[in-house]
C-alpha angles and dihedrals in degrees: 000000000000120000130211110199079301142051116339115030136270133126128089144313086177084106089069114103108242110226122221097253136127128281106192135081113312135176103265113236114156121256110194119079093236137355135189140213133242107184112227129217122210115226139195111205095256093240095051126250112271100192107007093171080061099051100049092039079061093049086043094053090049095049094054091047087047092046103077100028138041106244121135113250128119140181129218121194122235108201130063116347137170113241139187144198109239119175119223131192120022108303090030123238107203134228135191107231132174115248121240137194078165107072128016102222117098105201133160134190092093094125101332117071110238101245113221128226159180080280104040113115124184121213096196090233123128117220132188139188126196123201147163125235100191098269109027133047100241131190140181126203147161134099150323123252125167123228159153110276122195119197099154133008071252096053128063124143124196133216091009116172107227128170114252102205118222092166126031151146148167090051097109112192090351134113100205151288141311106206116205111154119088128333083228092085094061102079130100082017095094123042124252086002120104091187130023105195111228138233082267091044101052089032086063100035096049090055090245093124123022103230134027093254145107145184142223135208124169122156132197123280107288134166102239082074091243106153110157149267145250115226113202114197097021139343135281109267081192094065099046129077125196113358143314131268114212127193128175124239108272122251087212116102145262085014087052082072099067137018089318129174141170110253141179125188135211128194098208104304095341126096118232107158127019127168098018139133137232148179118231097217133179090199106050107077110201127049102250118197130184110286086243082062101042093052088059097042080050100049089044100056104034095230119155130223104262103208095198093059104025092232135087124287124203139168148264090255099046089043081060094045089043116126134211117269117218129214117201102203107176109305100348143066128225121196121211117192141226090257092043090053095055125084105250105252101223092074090049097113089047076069100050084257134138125258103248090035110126101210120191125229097222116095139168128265099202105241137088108263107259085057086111095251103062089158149039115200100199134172094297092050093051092037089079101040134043115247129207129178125207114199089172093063100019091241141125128215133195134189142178126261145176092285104047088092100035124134099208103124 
């Protein structure tokens, strides 16, 4: 999702100071003296999704006009999202919240009431978020408390700030939110505060993790109920395989504001997108490129606009005749497949799609490419490659897992 100062994330990690190190492809040791593991659930909106292109071209608008300003709108997504159960207060009540590389506020209240106990401190201070859904025009408000949050038996933060929400739509069966891109978009969205820290931020300054990093690992719907994991302090050697990729964050904006990083894309040999920018995003569903690319992408691949779903259709025969896309991402370039860019089609009815449709992931932005975000990397984009972010040197890195060549969908 992508926050304003608000909700769901957006601004800009452009303040970070960019090291010297390298960006490109490096063995992968750990770095942090110890990391942990929240384990992650994968979730359909429980009415289905009738235009999930739409609602991610929305999320993706807001973001660009969020990106290089700090005004308050946010975007949730409303397909398919990663969640996690997260405990607040002492003994911890838990909630189930989206996870977000997209905005920086953790809040709660969405369905479930905030329980109050012995370690629940009000601030007094009101905080909203404002965010699109697609359709509609959401919100959530209420007010700050500051309290204990457990996300592991390892991690446990003290005197977090979290949202309690007294007001709030658009969250479906969700409690709230997990914030984790830049403390940036934090601000304007509490009162009398100009920065609210976030879970990383109070995770590395109260000596729980050993670096300012995490890790995420999601994998494609299987049956063996496998979904993916969050690292804090570091990533998991077990799930990567080869080596990892680094960028740094972009200093183009509106990209610049969130996990940002310069891209170009190749359909097969042919070049659809250079010199662009995009957002590596857990919120965001589809991958989303710039309309001059996707009418190429489109073009290319033959596929026809599927009214019912809002993505692409093709057939049996151009799935057959499909060819890898490629993402240079700094240094380094990620194939996705011709399995990895289909929707699995055992979620098609979750779309509004019929049960033998072969949908495809890519969808378009909305802009032109040049605008400064080209490109959205959402959950199927991160479902076939390992992400880290690294807050410390401003820089994102990818690998390869078990899953990047799978033929699950």
């Amino acid at each position: 999702m992508f926050p304003s100062r608000s909700l769901s994330c957006l601004l800009t990690l452009q303040a970070l100071a960019f090291l010297s190190l390298s960006a490109g492809a490096l063995p992968h040791p750990q770095t942090a003296s110890s990391t942990s593991v929240l384990k992650l659930a994968r979730r359909v909106h429980s009415n289905g999704v009738k235009n999930i292109a739409a609602a991610d071209r929305a999320r993706a608008r807001t973001l660009a006009e969020e990106g290089s300003s700090f005004s308050t709108n946010n975007v949730t997504n409303t397909g398919v999202v990663y969640t996690a159960d997260i405990g607040v207060g002492s003994p911890p009540v838990y909630y189930t919240v989206l996870i977000d590389t997209g905005s920086s506020n953790t809040w709660i209240g969405a369905n479930k009431s905030y329980s109050k106990t012995t370690t629940s401190l009000s601030t007094g201070n009101k905080f909203i978020v404002s965010y699109g859904d697609g359709l509609n025009q959401s919100y959530v408000s209420g007010m700050e408390y500051l309290d204990t949050v457990t996300l592991t038996s390892d991690l446990v933060i003290k005197q977090q700030s979290i949202g309690v929400g007294f007001n709030s739509t658009g969250m479906d069966s969700m409690d709230g939110i997990l914030g984790l891109g830049p403390v940036d978009l934090t601000r304007g969205t509490v009162q009398n505060t100009e920065e609210v820290p976030t879970v990383m931020d109070n995770l590395y300054t109260q000596n729980t993790i050993g670096s300012e990093v995490f890790g995420v690992f999601f994998s494609p719907p299987t049956t063996d109920g496998t979904n993916g994991e969050l690292t804090f302090g570091g990533y998991d050697d077990s799930k990567i395989t080869g080596d990892i990729g680094y960028a740094h964050v972009t200093s183009t904006s509106p990209a610049a504001g969130y996990w940002g990083v310069d891209e170009a894309i190749n359909y097969g040999d042919t070049k659809i997108l250079t010199d662009a920018t995009g957002i590596i995003d857990t919120g965001t569903t589809l991958i989303l490129i710039a309309s001059d690319a996707f009418d190429s992408y489109k073009s290319e691949t033959g596929a026809t606009f599927d009214n019912s779903t809002g993505l692409l259709k093709i057939s049996s025969d151009q799935y057959n005749q499909l060819s890898s896309l490629f993402f240079k991402i700094g240094e380094e370039s990620y194939e996705l497949t011709p399995n990895a860019q289909i929707w699995p089609r055992s979620l098609n009815s979750a779309i509004n799609g019929t049960t033998d449709g072969i949908y495809l992931i890519v969808g378009d932005i909305g802009t032109q490419s040049g605008s400064g975000l080209d490109v959205v990397n959402g959950y199927c984009f991160l479902e076939r490659f390992y992400s880290i972010f690294d807050t410390t040197n401003s820089r994102v890195g990818l690998a390869q897992t078990g899953y990047t060549y799978a033929t699950s969908n």
